[in-house]
VEXVEX-261960 format. One record per residue (C-alpha): residue number from 1; x, y, z; residue in three letters; chain. Coordinates in Angstrom, 1 decimal, m for minus. Example, Ala and Ser with C-alpha at 12.3 -4.5 7.8 and 13.67 -1.06 7.14 Angstrom:
guke, x, y, z, gumar, kollum
1, 12.3, m4.5, 7.8, Ala, A
2, 13.7, m1.1, 7.1, Ser, A
This chain:
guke, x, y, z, gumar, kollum
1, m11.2, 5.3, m0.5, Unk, A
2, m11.5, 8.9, m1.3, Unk, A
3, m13.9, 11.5, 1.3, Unk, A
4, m16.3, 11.9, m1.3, Unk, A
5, m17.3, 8.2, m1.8, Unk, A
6, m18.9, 8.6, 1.7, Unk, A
7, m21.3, 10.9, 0.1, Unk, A
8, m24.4, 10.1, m0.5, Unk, A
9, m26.1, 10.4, m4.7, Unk, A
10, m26.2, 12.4, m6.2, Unk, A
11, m23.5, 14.2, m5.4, Unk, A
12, m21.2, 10.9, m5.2, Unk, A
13, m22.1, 9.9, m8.3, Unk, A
14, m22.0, 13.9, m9.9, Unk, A
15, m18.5, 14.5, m8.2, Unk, A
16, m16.9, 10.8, m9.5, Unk, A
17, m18.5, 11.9, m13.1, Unk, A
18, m16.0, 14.8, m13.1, Unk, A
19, m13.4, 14.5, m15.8, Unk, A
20, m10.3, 12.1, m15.0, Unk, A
21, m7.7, 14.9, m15.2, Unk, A
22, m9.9, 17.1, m12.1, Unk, A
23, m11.0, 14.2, m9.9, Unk, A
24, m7.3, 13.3, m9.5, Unk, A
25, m6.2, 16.8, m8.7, Unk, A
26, m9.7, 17.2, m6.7, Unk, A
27, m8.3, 18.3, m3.1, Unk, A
28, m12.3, 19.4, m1.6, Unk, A
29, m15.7, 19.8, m2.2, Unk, A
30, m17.7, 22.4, m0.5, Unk, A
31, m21.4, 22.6, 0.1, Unk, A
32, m22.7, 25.4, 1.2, Unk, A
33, m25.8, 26.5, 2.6, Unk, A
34, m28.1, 28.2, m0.5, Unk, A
35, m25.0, 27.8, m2.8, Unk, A
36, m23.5, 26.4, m5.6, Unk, A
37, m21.4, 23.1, m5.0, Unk, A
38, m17.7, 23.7, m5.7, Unk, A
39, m14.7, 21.5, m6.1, Unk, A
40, m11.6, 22.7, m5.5, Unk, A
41, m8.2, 21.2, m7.0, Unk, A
42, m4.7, 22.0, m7.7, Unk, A
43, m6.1, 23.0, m11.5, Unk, A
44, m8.7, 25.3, m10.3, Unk, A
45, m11.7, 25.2, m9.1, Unk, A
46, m15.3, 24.1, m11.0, Unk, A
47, m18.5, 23.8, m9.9, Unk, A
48, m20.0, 20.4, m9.5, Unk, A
49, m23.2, 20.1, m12.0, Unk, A
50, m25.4, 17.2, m12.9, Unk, A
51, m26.9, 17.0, m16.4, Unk, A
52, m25.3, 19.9, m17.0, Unk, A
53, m26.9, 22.0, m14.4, Unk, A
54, m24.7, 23.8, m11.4, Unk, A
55, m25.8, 21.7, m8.1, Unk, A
56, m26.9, 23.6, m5.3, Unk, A
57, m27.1, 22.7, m1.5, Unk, A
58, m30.3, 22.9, 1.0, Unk, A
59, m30.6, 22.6, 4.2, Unk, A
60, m32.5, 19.6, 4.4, Unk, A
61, m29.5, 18.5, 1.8, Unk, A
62, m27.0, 18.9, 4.9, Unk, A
63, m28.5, 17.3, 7.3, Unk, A
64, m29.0, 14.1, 5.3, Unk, A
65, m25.1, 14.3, 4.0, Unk, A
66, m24.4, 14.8, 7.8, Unk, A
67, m26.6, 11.8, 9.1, Unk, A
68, m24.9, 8.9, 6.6, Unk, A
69, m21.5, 10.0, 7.4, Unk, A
70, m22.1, 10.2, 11.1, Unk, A
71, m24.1, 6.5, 10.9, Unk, A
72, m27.2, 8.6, 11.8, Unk, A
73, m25.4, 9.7, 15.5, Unk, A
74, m24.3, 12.5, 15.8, Unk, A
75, m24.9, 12.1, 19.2, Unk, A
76, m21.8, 9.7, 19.1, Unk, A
77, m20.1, 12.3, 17.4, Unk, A
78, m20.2, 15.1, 19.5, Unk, A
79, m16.7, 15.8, 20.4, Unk, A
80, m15.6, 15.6, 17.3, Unk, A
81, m18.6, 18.4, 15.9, Unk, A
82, m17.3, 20.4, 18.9, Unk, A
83, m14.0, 21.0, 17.6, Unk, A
84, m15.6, 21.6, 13.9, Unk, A
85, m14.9, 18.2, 11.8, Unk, A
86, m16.3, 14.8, 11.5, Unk, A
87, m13.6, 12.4, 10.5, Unk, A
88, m14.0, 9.5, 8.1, Unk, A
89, m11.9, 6.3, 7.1, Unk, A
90, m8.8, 6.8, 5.4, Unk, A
91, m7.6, 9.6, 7.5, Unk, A
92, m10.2, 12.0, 5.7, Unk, A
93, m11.9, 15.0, 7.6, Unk, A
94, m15.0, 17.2, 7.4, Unk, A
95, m15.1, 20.2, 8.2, Unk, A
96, m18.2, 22.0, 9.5, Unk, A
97, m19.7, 25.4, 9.6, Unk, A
98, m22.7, 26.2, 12.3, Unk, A
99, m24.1, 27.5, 14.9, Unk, A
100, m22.1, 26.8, 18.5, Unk, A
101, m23.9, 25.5, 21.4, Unk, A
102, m22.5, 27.3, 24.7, Unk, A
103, m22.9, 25.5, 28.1, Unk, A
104, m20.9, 26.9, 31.1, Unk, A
105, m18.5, 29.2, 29.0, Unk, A
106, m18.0, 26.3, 26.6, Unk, A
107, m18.6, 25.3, 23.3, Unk, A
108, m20.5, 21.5, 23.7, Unk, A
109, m21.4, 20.8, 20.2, Unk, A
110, m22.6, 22.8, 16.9, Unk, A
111, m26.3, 22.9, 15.3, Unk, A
112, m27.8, 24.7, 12.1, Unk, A
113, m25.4, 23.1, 10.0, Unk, A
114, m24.4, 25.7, 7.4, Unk, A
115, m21.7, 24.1, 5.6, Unk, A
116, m20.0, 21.2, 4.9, Unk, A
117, m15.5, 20.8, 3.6, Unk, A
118, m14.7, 17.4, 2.3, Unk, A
119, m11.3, 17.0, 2.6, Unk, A
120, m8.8, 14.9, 0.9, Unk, A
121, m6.2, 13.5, 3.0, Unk, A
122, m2.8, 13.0, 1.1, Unk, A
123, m0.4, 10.6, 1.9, Unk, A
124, 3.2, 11.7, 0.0, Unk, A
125, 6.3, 9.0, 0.7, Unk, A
126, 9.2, 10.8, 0.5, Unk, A
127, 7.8, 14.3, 1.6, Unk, A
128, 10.1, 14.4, 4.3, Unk, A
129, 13.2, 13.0, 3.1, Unk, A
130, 14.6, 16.1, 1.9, Unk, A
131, 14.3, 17.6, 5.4, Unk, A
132, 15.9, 14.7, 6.9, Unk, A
133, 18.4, 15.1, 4.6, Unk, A
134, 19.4, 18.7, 5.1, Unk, A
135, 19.4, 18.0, 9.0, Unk, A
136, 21.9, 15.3, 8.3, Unk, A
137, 24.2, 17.8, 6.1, Unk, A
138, 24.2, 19.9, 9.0, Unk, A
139, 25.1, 18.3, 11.5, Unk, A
140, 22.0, 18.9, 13.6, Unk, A
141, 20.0, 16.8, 16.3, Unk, A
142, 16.3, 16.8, 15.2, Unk, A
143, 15.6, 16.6, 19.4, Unk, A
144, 12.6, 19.2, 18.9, Unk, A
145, 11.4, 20.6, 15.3, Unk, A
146, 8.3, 22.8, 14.8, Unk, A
147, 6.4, 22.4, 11.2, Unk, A
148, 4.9, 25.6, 10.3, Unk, A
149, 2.9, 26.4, 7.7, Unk, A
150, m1.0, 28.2, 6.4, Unk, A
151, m3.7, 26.3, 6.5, Unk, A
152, m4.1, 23.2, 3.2, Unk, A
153, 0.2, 23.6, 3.2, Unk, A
154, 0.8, 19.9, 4.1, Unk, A
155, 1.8, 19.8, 7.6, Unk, A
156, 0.1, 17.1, 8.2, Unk, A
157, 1.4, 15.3, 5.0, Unk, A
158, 4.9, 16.5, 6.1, Unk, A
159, 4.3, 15.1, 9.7, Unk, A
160, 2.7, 11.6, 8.2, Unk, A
161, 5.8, 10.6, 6.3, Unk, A
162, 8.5, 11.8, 8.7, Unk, A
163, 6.4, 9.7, 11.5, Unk, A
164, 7.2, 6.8, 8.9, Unk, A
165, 10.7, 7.1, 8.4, Unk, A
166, 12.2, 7.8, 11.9, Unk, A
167, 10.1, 4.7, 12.9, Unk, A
168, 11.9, 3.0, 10.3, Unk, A
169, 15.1, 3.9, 11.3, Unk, A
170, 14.3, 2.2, 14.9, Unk, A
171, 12.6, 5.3, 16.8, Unk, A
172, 10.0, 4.3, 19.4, Unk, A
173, 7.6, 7.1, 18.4, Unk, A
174, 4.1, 7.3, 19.9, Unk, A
175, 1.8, 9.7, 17.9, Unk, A
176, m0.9, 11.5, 19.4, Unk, A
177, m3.6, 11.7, 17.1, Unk, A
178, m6.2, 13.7, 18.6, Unk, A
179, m8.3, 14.2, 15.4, Unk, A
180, m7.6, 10.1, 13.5, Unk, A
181, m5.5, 12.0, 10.7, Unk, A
182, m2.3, 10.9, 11.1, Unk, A
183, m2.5, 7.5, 11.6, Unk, A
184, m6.4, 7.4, 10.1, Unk, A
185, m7.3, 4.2, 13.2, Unk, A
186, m10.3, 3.5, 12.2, Unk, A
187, m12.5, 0.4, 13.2, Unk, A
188, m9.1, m2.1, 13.7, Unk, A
189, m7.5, m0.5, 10.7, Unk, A
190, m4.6, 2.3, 10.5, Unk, A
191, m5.2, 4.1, 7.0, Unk, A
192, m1.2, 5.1, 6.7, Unk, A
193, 1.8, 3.3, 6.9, Unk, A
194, 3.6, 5.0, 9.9, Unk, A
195, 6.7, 2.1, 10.3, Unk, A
196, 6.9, m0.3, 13.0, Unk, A
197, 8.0, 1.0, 15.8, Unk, A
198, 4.8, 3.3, 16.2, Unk, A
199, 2.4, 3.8, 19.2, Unk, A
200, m1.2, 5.8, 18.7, Unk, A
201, m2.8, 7.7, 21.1, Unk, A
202, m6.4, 7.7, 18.7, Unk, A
203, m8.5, 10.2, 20.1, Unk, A
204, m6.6, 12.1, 23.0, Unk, A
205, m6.3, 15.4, 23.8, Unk, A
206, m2.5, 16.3, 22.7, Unk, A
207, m1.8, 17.9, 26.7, Unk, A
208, m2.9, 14.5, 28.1, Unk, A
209, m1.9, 12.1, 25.3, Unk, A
210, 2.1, 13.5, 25.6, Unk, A
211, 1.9, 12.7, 29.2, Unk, A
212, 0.3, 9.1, 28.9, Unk, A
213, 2.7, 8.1, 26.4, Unk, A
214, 6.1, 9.4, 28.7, Unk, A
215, 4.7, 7.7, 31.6, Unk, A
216, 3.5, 4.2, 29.9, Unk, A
217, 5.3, 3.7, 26.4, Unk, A
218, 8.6, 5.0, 27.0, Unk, A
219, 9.0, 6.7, 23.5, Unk, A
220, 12.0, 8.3, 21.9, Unk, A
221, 10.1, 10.5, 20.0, Unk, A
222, 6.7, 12.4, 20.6, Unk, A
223, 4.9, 13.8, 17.0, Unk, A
224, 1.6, 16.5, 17.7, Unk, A
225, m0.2, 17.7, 14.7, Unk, A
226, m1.6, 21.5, 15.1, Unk, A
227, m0.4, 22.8, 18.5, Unk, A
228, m3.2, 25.1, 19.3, Unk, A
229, m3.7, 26.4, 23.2, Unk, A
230, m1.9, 26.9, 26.6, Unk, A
231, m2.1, 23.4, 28.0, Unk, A
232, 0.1, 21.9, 25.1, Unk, A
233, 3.2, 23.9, 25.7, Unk, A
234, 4.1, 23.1, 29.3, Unk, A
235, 3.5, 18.9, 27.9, Unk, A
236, 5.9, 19.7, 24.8, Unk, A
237, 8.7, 21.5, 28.1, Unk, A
238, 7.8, 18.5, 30.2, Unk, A
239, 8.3, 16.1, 27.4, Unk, A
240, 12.0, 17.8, 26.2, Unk, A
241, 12.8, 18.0, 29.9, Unk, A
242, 12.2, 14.1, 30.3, Unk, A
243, 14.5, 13.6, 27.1, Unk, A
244, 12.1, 12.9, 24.6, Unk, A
245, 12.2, 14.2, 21.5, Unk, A
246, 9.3, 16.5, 20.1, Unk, A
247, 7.8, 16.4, 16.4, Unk, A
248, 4.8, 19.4, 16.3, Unk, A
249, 3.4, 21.5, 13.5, Unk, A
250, 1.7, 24.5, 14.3, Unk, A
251, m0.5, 27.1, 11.7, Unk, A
252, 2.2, 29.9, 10.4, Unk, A
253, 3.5, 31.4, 7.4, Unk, A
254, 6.5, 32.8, 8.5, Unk, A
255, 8.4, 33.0, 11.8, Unk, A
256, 7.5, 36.1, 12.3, Unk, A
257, 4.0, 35.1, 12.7, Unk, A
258, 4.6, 32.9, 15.4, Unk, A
259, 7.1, 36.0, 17.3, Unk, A
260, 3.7, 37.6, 16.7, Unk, A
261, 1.6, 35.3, 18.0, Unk, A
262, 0.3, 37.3, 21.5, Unk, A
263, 0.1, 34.5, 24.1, Unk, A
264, 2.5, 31.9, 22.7, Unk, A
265, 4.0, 32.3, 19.4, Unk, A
266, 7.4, 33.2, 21.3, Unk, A
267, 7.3, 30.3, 23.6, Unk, A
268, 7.1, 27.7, 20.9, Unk, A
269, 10.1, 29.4, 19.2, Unk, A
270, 11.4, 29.4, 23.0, Unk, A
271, 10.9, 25.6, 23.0, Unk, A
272, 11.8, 24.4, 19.5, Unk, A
273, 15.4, 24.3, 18.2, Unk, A
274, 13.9, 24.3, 14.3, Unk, A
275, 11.5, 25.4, 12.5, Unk, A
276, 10.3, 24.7, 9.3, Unk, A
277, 8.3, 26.4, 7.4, Unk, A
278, 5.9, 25.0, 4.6, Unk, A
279, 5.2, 26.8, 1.0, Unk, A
280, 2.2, 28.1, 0.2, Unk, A
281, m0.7, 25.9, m1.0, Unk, A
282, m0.8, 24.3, m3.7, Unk, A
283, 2.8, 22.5, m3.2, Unk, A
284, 1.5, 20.1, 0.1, Unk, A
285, 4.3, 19.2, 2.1, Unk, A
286, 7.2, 21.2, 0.5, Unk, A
287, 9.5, 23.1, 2.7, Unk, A
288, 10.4, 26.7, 1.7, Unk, A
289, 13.2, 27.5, 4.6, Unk, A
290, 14.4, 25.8, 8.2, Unk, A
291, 15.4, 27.9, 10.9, Unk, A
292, 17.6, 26.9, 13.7, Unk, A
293, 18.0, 28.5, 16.5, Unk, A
294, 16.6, 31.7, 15.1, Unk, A
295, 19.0, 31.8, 12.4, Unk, A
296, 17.6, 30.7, 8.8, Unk, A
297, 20.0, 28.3, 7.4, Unk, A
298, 18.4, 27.0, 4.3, Unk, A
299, 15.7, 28.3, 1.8, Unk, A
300, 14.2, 27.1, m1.5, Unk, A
301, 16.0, 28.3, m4.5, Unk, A
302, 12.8, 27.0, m7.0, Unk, A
């Protein structure tokens, strides 16, 4: 099912009324606080109206869309507000704007819910095949490759299918899937096809998840999504030291953002043999160049 089927009338029924040729190229809708409704799609973006008149969002409007997708717990929920989303079946997120609630240096949660990102989570067979593909060309081992890109590029969508087909090729992978988007467990269920041989760390913290999975599942292959603070790169060393391979994507444009990056961008360049880098929006999960070994050796003629 799509995110915004979760949400409650009238803006389910206002957002499903769109035109056929928008709600299939819908990728989010965005309520924000005091503001017009918009939906944003690879054709543009429109407002979301109802009877012809522009829809507008109050507050007492977010708090009711947040209690029937949180099951009236948000309680229940508070890790997940913590790091700014609330995840829904299918491998869908929202994402949320507030006010952060500090507790010993910390954030602990969010309040005064401000704003609200439905997000559509894309699932692209064959969005890593031409990757593959140029590896194989090349001759090169895919023991540790980085998957850069801005944010809404596809690097999840990229990660999702290449999970899928080295598990189909007989790799014991375990996926740590700290935020339930790339293999979407939810309630019994996995909302992706990720192959056979997979293993699903739902809900870990990537640090501790890598480390589970090398003691206890013996994988050949490890696969992060969004490598973000100083406790994941000594797991990703540990894991390469140990022999297992290492799948991770990372936010970037360009390699030089990550040789910019202050504390660790020239670590994980340090750690990963290849990098590839994602276009810009708008074309999820298409590679523009691959690095290797800090020497470009492909880019996208088109």
């Amino acid at each position: 099912m799509e995110p915004w089927t979760y949400l409650p009338n009238p803006w389910r029924t206002a957002v499903l009324e769109l035109p056929r040729d928008c709600l299939g190229l819908l990728e989010e809708v965005r309520f924000r606080l005091n503001r017009p409704v918009y939906c944003y799609g690879t054709n543009g973006v429109v407002p979301l109206k109802i009877a012809s008149q522009v829809m507008t969002i109050q507050q007492q409007d977010l708090d009711h869309i947040v209690g029937i997708i949180a099951d009236h717990s948000l309680y229940a929920r508070t890790e997940e507000l913590r790091q700014g989303f609330l995840s829904l079946p299918g491998g869908h997120r929202v994402g949320v704007a507030g006010k952060a609630v500090w507790k010993d240096g910390q954030v602990v949660t969010m309040t005064d819910i401000s704003g609200l990102n439905f997000r559509r989570a894309r699932n692209i067979r064959g969005a890593a095949q031409s990757l593959i593909s140029l590896f194989r060309r090349q001759q090169l081992d895919m023991k540790s490759v980085l998957v850069a890109g801005p944010p809404r590029s596809g690097k999840t969508t990229l990660l999702r299918d290449l999970i899928r087909m080295v598990s189909e090729s007989g790799e014991r992978v375990a996926v740590i899937d700290e935020r339930s988007e790339l293999a979407a467990y939810h309630r019994g269920h996995y909302g992706f096809d990720l192959g056979a041989h997979i293993d699903v760390l739902d809900g870990w913290p990537k640090a501790e998840g890598m480390m589970l999975a090398i003691r206890t599942l013996g994988p050949d292959r490890v696969v992060v999504d969004e490598l973000g603070n100083g406790e994941d790169l000594p797991a990703v060393r540990r894991a390469l030291t140990a022999g297992v391979k290492v799948v991770a994507s990372v936010h970037a444009g360009t390699c030089e953002d990550l040789r910019c990056q202050p504390t660790w961008g020239l670590s994980l360049l340090e750690l990963f043999d290849s990098v590839a880098i994602l276009q810009s929006p708008g074309h999820p999960g298409v590679v523009r160049e691959v690095w290797h070994k800090n020497q470009k050796i492909w880019q996208n003629a088109s």
